[in-house]
N, C-alpha and C positions, 0 to 999 in steps of 0.2 A: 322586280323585287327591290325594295328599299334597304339599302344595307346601313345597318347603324353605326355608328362612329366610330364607338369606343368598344367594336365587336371583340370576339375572343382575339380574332388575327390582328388588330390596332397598335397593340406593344409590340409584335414584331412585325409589322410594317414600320414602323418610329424604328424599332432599334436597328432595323436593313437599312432604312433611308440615310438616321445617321451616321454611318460605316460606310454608305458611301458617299456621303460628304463628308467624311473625315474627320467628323465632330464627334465631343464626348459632354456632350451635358446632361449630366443626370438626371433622370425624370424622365417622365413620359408626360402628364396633363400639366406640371408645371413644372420649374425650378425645383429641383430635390433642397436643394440650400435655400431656396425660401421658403418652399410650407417647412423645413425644420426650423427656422430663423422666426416665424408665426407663431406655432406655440409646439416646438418641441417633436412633431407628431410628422410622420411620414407620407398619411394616407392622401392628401391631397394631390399629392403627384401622381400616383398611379391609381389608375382603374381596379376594381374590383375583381376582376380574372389575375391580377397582380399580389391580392392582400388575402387571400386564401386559397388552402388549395383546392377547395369544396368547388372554389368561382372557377380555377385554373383547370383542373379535372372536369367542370360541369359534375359534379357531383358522386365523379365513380371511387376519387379516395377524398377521406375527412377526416377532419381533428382528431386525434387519437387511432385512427387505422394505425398500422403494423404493414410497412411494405417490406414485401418476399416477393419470393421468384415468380406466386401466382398473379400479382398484378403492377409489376414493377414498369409492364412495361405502357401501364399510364403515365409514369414517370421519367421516362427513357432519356428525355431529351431534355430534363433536367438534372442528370447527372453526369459527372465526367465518366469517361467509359471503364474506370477501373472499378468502380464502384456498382457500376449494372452491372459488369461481369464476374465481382463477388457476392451480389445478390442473385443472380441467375442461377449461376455454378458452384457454389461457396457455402451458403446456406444464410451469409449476412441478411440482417435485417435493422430496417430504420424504423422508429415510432414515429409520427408525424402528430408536431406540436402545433402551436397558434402563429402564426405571423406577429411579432414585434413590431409596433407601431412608434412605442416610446423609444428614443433616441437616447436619454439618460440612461437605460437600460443594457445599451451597445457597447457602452468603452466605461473608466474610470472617469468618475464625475469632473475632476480637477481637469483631466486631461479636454475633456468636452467644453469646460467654458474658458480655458484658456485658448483651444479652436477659435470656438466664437470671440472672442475678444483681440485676438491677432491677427484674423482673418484678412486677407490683401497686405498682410505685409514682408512675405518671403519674395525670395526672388534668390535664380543663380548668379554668382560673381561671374568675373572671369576664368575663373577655374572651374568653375561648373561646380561648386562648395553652395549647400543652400544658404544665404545667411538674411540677415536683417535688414530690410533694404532701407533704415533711417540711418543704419552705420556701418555697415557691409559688416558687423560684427556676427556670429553664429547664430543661428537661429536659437528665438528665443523661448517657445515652450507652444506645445497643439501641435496638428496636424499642418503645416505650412500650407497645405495646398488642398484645401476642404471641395474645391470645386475643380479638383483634374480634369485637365484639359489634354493629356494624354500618357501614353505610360511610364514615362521616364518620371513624371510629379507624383504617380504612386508609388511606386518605386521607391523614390527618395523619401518618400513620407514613411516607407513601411522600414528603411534604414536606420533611419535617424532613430526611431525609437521603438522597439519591439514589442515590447510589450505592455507601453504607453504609461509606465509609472515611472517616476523616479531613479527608482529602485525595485530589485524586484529578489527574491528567494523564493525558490520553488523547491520542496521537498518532493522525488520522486520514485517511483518504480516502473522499474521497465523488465520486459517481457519478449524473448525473441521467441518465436515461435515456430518452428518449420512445416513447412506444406506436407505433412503426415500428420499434422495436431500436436506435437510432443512441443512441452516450454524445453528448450537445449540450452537458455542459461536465462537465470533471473538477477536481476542486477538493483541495487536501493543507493539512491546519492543525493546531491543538491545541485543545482544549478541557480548563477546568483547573476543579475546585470545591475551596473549603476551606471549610471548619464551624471556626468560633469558639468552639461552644458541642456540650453533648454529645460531647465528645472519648471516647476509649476506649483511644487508641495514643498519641498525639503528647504532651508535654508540652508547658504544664500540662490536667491534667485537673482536672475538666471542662469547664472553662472557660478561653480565651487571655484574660486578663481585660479589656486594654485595647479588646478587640469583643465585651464580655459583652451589648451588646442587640441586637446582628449574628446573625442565622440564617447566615447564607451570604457567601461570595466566588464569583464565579461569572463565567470570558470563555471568549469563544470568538475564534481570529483564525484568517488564511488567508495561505498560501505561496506556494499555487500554483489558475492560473494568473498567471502574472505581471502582470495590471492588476488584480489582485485583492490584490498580496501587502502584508501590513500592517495589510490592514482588518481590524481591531479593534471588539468589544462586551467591557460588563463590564457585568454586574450587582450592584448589593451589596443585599442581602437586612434590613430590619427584622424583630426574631425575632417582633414582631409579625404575627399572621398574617391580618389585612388591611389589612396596610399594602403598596401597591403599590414595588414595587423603585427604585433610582434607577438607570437604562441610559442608558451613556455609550458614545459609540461612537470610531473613530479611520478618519478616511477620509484616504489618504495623498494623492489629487489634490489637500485642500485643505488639509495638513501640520497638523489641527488636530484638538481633542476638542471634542466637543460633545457636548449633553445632548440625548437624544431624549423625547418623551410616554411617562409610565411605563406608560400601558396599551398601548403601540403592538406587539401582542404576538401579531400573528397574518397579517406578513408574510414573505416569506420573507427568508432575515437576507441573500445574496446572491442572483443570477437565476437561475433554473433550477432548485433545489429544492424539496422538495417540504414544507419543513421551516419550522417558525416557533417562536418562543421558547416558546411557550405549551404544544408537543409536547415538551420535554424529561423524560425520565423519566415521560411522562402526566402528570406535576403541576408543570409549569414556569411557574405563577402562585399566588400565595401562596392559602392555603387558602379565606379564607372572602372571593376574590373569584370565586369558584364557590358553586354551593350547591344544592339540593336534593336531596344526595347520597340515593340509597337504592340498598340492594337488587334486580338485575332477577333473579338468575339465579345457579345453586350446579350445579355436576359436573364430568363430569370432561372432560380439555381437552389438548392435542397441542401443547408447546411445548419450545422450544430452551434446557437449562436445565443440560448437563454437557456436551456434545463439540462446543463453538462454537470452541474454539481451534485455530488452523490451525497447532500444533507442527512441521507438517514443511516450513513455509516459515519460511526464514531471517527474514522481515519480517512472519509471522504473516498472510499473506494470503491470500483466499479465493478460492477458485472460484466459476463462475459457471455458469450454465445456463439454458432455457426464453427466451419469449420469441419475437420474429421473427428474430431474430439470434444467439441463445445466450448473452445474458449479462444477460436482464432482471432474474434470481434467482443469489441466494447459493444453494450447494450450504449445505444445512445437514439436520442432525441433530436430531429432535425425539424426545419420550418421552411416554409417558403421565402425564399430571398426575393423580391420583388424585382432587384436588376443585378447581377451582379457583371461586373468588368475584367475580360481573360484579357492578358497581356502576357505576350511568347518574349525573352530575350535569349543570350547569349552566351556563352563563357568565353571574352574576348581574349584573356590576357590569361587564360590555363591553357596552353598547349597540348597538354598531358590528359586533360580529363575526359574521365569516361562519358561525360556527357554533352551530347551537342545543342541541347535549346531544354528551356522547362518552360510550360504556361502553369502560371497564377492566374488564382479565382480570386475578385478582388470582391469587399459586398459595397457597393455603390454609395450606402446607406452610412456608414462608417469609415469606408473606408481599409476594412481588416483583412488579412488572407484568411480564405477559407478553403482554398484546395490547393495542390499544387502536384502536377503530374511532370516527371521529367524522361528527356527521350534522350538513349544512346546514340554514338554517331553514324548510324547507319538509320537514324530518323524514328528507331522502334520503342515503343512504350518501356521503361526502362522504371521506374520505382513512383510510387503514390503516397502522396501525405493528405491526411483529410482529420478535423479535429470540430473539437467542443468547446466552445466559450462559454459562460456565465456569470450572471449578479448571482450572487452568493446570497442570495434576499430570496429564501424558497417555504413556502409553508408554515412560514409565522417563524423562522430559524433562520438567522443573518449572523454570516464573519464580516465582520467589520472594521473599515481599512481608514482609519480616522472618525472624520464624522459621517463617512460614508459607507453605505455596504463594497464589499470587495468586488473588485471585477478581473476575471482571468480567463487564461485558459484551464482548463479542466481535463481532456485528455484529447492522447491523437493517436494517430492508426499509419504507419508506414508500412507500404506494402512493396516489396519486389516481385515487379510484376515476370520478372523471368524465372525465377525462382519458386512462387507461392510461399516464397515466405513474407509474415509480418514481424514487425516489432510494435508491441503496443505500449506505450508512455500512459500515466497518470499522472494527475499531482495530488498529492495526499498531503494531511492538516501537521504531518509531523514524524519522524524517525529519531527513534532511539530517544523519544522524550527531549530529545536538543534541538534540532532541525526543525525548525520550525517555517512553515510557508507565511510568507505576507508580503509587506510591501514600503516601500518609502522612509529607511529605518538607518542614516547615517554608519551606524555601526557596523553595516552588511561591508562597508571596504574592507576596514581592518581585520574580519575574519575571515573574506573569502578573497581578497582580491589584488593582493600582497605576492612575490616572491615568498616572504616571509609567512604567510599565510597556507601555503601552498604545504612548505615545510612542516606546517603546524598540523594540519589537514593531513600528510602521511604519517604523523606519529602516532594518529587516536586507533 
């Protein structure tokens, strides 16, 4: 019998053979960085069992199906296992979208051709600091390291800058929910980042000069429920990257700031959530206080990465579903990832923490987190993050972020997996008529990112 080349089994024979040679170059029939580098477009690199799931399935799930517990387990082996096992048992369910081929479509435009335009020119110091290898100066704007060659360069790419703007404001709602269905507290805040360094949009580039050794600006405060409203965190970021953060917080029962333990980074920031400083973006502790990044695992993977924006509600809010009461899970939209990249590390330098290794789902294609599962230290599945990204460009309805449509995330789903409880996040267009989501907007320091600000933020 003639076996043909590019069969169903060829991508993971490729992705076995290079795991064990050690190698990560993305792609299966060519260079992922060069058919994008050609015109923009994915398809070239991967085979056809790769760019749908109609090809990957043979034909038993297709565009628009609705995966549930009766045929999930077509998909089994493309999901992380906390996710089959809230589709199985839970009542979740995924819609299954088109595969993205457009590259423009993946991240903020600014941010994508300033990739291409810098491309080979990161590199680590001495210190292991990513910076500019024409001046050992900070890195200067994109993904530094578009063609990882292993975990530690995604890693440091998904550090450097989280949510690949500038600047960023996210107006949001969150939702703990406990393993009976009942929401037990609902919570409305903002959450704001600004990059100092590596700029791409904002003047000056690339660097704000008077925080050229600053990585990050970084708070999060809260609205609502009203004995919560006020309470303020701010992180500010050394661009060294094991230097632990300075987190200040603003508790309005005692009208004061204070200085919390910079490693104190794995409680939850108010009650009921599911969420800790150290989950943000998968890499919400500076680089190398983690560490034995490697390689677990290369294929392909079923994430929320083009139809997470809720365009036909006025406040961009989501639907809910599954669960004992119908609202454990976001209604959301996933697609076939073509390859994505798991990388297991460490919490070297927490002694204290509850957790012993987390694997990140990387998408090969961009480069973005799209899963991230973490395990206590007795090795056991221990809490789940899984979310939606999108171009804000949906059905002839576009928020727009300069001359470009917007690109974000849209929402995410953290699960405790010992518990059954979720917390579910959105981002929604605006609270309280002031709070507004966007992007790349100078003015976001001085009202969120301040001591002083912090203060101002507990009086409203």
């Amino acid at each position: 019998m003639r076996i043909t080349r590019y069969d169903r089994g060829y991508s993971r024979r490729k992705f076995l053979s290079d795991a064990a040679r050690g190698t990560l170059g993305t792609g299966v029939l060519m260079s992922l960085s060069e058919a994008i580098a050609a015109n923009g477009e994915i398809s070239k690199a991967y085979p056809e069992e790769l760019l749908s799931i109609e090809g990957y399935t043979k034909g038993k799930i297709k565009t628009g199906d609705i995966i549930d517990a009766k045929n999930v387990e077509w998909v089994k082996d493309l999901l992380e296992p906390v996710r089959y096992e809230q589709i199985l048992k839970q009542g979740r369910k995924l819609k299954i979208g088109k595969t993205t081929t457009d590259i423009m479509r993946l991240s903020p435009w600014d941010y994508i051709e300033a990739t291409v335009k810098n491309a080979g020119q990161a590199a680590f110091d001495a210190k292991g600091n990513v910076v500019n290898k024409a001046d050992g100066q900070p890195w200067i704007g994109g993904n530094p390291f578009p063609e990882p060659k292993n975990g530690l360069e995604l890693f440091a790419a998904q550090t450097l800058n989280w949510g690949r703007h500038d600047a960023s404001f996210y107006a949001m709602k969150l939702y703990a929910v406990d393993q009976s269905g009942d929401v037990r507290f609902r919570y409305s805040g903002g959450w704001c980042e600004f990059s100092p360094v590596a700029r791409v949009t904002m003047e000056p580039k690339p660097y704000w000069p008077q925080n050229k050794g600053k990585l990050r600006f970084q708070s999060v405060f809260f609205l609502e429920p009203q004995a919560y409203r006020g309470t303020s965190f701010l992180n500010i970021w050394d661009y060294d990257h094991s230097t632990f953060p300075a987190l200040y917080g603003y508790v309005p029962e005692f009208r004061r700031i204070r200085q919390f333990p910079s490693d104190q980074r794995f409680e939850p920031l108010i009650p009921g959530l599911t969420l800790f400083l150290s989950d943000a973006w998968a890499a919400g502790d500076p680089l190398y206080t983690w560490g034995n990044y490697k390689v677990v695992g290369r294929g392909p993977f079923l994430a929320g990465l083009a139809d997470g924006w809720a365009s036909d509600h006025p406040n961009w809010e989501h639907k809910t579903h599954g669960g004992p009461k119908g609202n454990t899970f976001w209604d959301a939209t996933v697609e076939l990832v073509p390859e994505a990249v798991i990388v297991e590390a460490e919490p070297i330098k927490f002694p204290r923490a509850p957790i012993g290794k987390k694997r990140v789902y990387f998408d090969a294609r961009n480069q973005i987190v799209i899963g991230m599962v973490t395990y206590d230290r007795n090795g056991k599945p221990y809490r789940s993050f899984d979310g939606a990204y999108s171009l804000y460009d949906q059905g002839g309805k576009k928020f727009m972020d300069g001359k470009h449509p917007y690109w974000s995330w849209a929402h995410v789903t953290s699960s405790d997996i010992q518990t059954n409880s979720v917390t579910r996040l959105e981002q929604v267009r605006a609270l309280e008529s002031v709070y507004q989501s966007g992007a790349n907007e100078q003015k976001y320091y001085d009202q969120y990112l301040t001591q002083a600000a912090l203060q101002r933020l507990g009086a409203v």
